[in-house]
N, C-alpha and C positions, 0 to 999 in steps of 0.2 A: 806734344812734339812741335818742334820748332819749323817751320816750314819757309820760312823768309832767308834769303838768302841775300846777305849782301852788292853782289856784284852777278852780270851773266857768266864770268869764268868760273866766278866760283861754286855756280851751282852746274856746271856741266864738271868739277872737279870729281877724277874718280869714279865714274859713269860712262863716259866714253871711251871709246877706243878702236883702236884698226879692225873692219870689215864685219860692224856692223849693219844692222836692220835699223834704220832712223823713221819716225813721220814726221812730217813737219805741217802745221795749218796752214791757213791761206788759201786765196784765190787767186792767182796771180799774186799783185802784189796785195791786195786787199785783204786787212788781218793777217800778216806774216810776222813771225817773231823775231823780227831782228834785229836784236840785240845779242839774239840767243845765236843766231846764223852766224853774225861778227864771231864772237865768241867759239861756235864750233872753229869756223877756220882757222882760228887763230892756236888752238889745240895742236894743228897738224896731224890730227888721225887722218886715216886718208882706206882708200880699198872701203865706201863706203856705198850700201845701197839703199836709196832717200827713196822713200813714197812724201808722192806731195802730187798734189792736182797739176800745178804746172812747177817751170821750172824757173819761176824769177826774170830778172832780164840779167841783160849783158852788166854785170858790177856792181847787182845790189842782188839781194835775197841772194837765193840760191843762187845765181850766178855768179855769184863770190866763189864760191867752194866749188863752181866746174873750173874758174880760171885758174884754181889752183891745183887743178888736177885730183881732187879727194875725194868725190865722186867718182864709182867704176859703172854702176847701172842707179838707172833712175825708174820706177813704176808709176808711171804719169796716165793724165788725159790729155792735156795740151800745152804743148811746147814750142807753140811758133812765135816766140816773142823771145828768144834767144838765139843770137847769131853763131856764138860760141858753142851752146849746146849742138847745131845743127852741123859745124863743122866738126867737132867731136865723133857726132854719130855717123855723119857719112863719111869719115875719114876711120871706122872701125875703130875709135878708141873709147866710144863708151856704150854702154849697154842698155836697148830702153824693153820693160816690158808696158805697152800700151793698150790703155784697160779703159771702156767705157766710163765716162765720168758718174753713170748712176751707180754702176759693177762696185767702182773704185771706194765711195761712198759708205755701200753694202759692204765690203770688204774688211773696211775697218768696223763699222759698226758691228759685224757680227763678230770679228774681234774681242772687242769689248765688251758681246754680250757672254762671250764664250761660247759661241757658236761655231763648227769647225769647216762648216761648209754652206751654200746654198744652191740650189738650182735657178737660173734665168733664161729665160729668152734672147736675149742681149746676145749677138755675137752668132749665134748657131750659123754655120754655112760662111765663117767669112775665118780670117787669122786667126780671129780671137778666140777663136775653139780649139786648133789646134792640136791634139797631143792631149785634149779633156776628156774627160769621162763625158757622155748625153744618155738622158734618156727622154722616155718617152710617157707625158702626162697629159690624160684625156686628147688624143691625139695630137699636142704638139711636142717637139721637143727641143731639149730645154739642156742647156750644160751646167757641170758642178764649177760654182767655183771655189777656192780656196780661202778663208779666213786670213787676214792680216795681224802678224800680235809683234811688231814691231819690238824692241831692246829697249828703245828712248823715244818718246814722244816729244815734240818741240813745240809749243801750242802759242798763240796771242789771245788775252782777253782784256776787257776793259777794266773791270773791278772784282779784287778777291778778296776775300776776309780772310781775317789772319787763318781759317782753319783750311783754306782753299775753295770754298765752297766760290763758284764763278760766275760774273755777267759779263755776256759781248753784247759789242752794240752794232746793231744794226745788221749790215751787211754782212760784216767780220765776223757775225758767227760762221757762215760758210763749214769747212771742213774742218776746224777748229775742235767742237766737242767728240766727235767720230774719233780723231787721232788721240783727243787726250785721253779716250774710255779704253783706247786698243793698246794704249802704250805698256809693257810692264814698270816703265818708271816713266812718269810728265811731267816735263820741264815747263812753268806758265809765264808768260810775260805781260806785266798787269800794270795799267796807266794809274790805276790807284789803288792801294790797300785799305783796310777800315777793319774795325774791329769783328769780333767772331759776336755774334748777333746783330749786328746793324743792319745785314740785308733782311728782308723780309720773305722767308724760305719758300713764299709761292711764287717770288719771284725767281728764285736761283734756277741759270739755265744750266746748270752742271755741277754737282755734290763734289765736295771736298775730297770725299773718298779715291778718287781718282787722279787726285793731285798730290805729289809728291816735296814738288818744290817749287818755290815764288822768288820772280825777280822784279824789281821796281824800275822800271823806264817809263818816268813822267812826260815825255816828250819824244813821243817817236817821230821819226821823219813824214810818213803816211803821203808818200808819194803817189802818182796818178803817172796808171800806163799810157795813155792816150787821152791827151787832154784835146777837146774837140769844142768849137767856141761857131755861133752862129754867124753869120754875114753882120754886117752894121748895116741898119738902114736908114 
């Protein structure tokens, strides 16, 4: 099966649509897929509810698709690097559910593993419990939370072989493998392809199995949220 896909449009072609469940990788901007993000917005679905760690900034990543209003809720951990997102939400126009960054993590992973629930520590006694099932283990206790299994995953890695099998580098693994295992369909955005045995499979940090479809963007932009430079002495 064919898995390489000409263009980022045309592999969101036919897979998206109004008011879905989306994940997207990344960390901040670190490891974010986008090409695939251009590409969603440019769709115009819209009534969409994105899990992503954070929310991009003001005109790249995800902060593309708040400007244009196609996000309705976001399930984040941190979101303070977006002035749009912040006026959105305290102006009641968009929806955030705010989930511990380990929670969040756990969420998708047990997604992926088909896991439909777990119990955490995280949260007991504060928002984040809210409205959850607790119980009670060896005398602490502990809330349920709910597995993530997203519609579409949107993932960044470095290199894929044509069968999808993945490496990220570095840092960019981040949230990246968690979204692409919980997706029922992952979209990957890969700086280079190579043939199906050239990786060496003790290296592969994520099995083909999980990957759906390949886009090639040889040249991402790979901006820096806070560029921070010593005194000169």
């Amino acid at each position: 099966m064919n898995k390489i896909y000409p263009s980022a449009a045309a592999a969101l072609q036919g897979i998206v649509s109004d008011g879905q469940l989306l994940a997207v990788g990344g960390f901040g901007l670190c490891g974010i897929p986008e090409a695939l993000i251009a590409a969603l917005r440019d769709t115009g679905v819209k009534n969409l509810t994105v899990i992503s760690n954070n929310a991009g900034v003001d005109g790249f990543g995800l902060g593309q698709l708040l400007e244009t209003r196609q996000i309705k809720k976001m399930i984040s951990s941190y979101v303070g690097e977006n002035k749009e997102f912040e006026r959105q939400y305290l102006a009641g126009e968009l929806e955030l559910e705010f989930t511990p960054q380990g929670t969040l993590a756990e969420k998708l992973r047990a997604g992926g593993a088909g896991i439909p629930a777990f119990y955490t520590r995280t949260g007991v006694g504060t928002l984040v419990a809210e409205g959850k099932e607790l119980r009670e283990f060896d005398g602490h206790t502990y809330v349920m939370e709910r597995a993530l299994n997203p519609e579409v995953s949107l993932v960044k890695a470095w290199k894929a072989d044509k069968s999808g099998n993945l490496l990220f580098r570095r840092t960019a693994r981040n949230f990246n493998p968690a979204a692409a295992m919980a997706g029922k369909l992952t979209v990957v955005e890969v700086e280079e392809i190579v043939e199906t045995g050239s990786i060496d499979p003790d290296s592969v940090h994520l099995a083909g199995i999980y990957v759906h479809r390949i886009v090639h963007n040889p040249h991402p932009e790979k901006r820096i949220e806070k560029r921070t430079l010593s005194a000169a002495k």
